[in-house]
N, C-alpha and C positions, 0 to 999 in steps of 0.2 A: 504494500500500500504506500502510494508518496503519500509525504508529507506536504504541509501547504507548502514550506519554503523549497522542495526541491520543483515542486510543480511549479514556482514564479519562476526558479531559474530556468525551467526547460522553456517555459515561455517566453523569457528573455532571449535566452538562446536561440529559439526560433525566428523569431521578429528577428532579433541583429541579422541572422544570417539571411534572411529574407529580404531585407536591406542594402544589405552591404553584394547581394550578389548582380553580378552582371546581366544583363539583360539578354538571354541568347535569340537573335531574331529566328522566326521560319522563314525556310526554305518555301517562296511562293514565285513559280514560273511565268508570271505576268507582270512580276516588279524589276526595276532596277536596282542596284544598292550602290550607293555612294561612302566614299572614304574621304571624309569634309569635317575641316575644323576652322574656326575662326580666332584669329588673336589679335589683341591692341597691345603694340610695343608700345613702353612710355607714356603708359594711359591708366586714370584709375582705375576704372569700369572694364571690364572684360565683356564681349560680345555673349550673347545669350540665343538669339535665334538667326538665320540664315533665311531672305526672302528670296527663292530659286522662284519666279514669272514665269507660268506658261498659258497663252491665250489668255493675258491677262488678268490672270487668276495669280494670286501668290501661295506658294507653296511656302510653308515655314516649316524647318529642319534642325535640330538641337547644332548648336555653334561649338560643342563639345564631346557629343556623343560617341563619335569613335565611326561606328558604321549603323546607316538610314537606309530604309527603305522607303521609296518613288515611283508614282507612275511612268513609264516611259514617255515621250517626246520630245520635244523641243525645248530649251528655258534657258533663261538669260537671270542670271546673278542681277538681281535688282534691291537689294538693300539687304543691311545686319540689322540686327534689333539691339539695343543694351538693354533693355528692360527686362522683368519678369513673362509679362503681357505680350503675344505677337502682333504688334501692331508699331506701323511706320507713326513714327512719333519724333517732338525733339529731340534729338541726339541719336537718332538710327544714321546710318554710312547709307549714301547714296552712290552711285556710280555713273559719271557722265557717257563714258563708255564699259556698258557690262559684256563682262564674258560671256559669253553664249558656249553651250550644250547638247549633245544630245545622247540620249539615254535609249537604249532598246533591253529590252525584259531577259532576263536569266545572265547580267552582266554584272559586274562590281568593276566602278568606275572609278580610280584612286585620281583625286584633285587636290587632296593635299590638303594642308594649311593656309588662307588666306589670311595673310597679314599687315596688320597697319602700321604705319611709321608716323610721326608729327612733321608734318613740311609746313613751310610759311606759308603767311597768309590764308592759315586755318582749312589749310587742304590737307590730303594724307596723301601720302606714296603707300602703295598696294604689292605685296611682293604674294608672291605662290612659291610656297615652300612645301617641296616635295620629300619629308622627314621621311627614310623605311619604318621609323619605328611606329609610324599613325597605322603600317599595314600591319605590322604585328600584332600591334593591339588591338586594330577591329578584326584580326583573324583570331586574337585569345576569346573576342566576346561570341561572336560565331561558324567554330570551324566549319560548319556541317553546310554553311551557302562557300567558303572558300574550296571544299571537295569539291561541289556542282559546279562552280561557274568559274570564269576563267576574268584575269584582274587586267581592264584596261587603264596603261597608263594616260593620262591624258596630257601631256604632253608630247605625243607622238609616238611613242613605240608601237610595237605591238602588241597582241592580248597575250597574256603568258600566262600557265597555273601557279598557283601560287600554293605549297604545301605546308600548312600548319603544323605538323608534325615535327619538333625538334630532331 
């Protein structure tokens, strides 16, 4: 028979772990999966959501998550979020010229880190930084779509596999 106090710890115990685990996406053959982070160098606020535009509709995509799942199409990088809240607001990054995309279903698209820098006159310089370790880590959160699908660089390479297994 527990006890009360061992039944609050198994309960503790559970919640933490429930918490603290990684999100493993499914494997769904109609989606795209993106490898997308957002950072502000020399800034208080750190980015919070990603506005990926398609037919004018905005898609918003955690600015931190590791690896997202998307419908496939067309989209243009049209704003970052800082808030909690997805919505274009004071202090979201707009892009006078946004990257543009395109996503087709059973692919994982590594894009890297989008990142900001402070330039004068309250503009930002925008770098794409292509870290291997963003592919690690959205391959430690789900190996089981890095077996299925094959990891486009987008930068130009080719599609390669990409194998999780140490």
């Amino acid at each position: 028979m527990l006890t009360m106090r061992s039944t609050l710890l198994f309960i503790c115990l559970f919640f933490n772990s429930a918490l603290c685990a990684e999100p493993d996406l499914s494997v769904e053959p109609d989606m795209a999966y993106l490898i997308i982070k957002a950072t502000a160098i020399n800034k208080d606020k750190q980015p919070s959501w990603i506005c990926l535009e398609r037919r004018r509709k905005c898609t918003h995509v955690s600015a931190n998550e590791g690896l997202v799942a998307i419908k496939p199409g067309k989209y243009r990088l049209h704003h970052i979020d800082f808030g909690r809240v997805e919505l274009l607001e004071l202090g979201s990054q707009t892009f006078d010229t946004p990257m543009k995309f395109k996503f087709k279903p059973g692919n994982i698209y590594f894009i890297g880190d989008i990142q900001f820098k402070n330039k004068e006159f309250q503009r930002d310089d925008i770098e794409l930084n292509q870290d291997p370790d963003l592919v690690i880590k959205a391959c430690a959160i789900s190996p089981n779509i890095f077996e299925r699908y094959p990891v486009n660089n987008m930068s130009g390479s080719k599609k390669t596999r990409f194998s999780c297994k140490s």
